[in-house]
N, C-alpha and C positions, 0 to 999 in steps of 0.2 A: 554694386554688391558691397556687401558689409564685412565680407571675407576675405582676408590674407590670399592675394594671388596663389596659384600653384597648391595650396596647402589644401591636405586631407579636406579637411571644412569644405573647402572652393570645389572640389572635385565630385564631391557627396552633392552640394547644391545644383551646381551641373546637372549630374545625373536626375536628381528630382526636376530641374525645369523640362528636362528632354525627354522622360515619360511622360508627361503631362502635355507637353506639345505631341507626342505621341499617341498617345488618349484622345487628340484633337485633328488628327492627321494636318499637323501642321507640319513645319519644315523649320530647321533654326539654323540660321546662318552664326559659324563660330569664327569670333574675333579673335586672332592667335595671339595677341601681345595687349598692351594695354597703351599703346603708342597708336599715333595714325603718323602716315598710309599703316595698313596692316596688307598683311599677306603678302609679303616680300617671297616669303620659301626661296631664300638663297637667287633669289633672282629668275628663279626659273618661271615660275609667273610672266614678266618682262619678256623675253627670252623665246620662250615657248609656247603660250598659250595668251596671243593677242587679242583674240577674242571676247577674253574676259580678266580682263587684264585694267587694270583701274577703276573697277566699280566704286559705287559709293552707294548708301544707302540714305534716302532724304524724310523727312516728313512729309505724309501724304495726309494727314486728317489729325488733327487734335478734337477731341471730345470729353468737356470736360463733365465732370461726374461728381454729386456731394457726396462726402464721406456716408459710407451705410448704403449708399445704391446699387444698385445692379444696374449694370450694361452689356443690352442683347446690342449685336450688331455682326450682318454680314458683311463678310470683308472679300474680296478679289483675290482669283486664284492665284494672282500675280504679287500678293500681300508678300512679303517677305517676313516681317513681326509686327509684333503689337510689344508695350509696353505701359507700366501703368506708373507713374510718377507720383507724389504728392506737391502741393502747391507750389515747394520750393525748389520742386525738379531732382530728389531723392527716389532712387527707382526703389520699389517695392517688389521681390516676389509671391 
């Protein structure tokens, strides 16, 4: 993101990406800090809920796409996101 953490701006974009995965009945996994591991929550994660408890999220498909194209593509219900980058690996909303 091209947004000052935390700030007005950051919070407004937020809310536009998560209607629009809404619109898509998708699901968006929120990353709480801008550090890894994320999702510490005071340890209670650790602590409490071992089950899910260190996930990580990996690359499952890169597809690459020329500027100006459209790309259809079904994805699995088990997709967690999608994300779209330009060449140099700069994420684009």
């Amino acid at each position: 993101m091209t947004t000052t953490y935390l700030t007005p701006e950051y919070f407004a974009s937020f809310k536009q990406f998560v209607e629009e995965a809404k619109k898509r009945d998708m699901k968006v996994w929120i990353v709480d800090d801008i550090g890894y591991p994320s999702g510490f929550a005071g340890g209670l994660f650790a602590k409490d809920k071992h089950d899910i408890s260190m996930q990580a999220l990996s690359i499952g498909q890169r597809l690459p796409v020329k500027a100006g194209e459209t790309l259809t593509q079904d994805v699995s219900a088990n997709a967690v996101a999608a994300i779209a980058t330009t060449a140099s690996g700069d994420c684009r909303s």
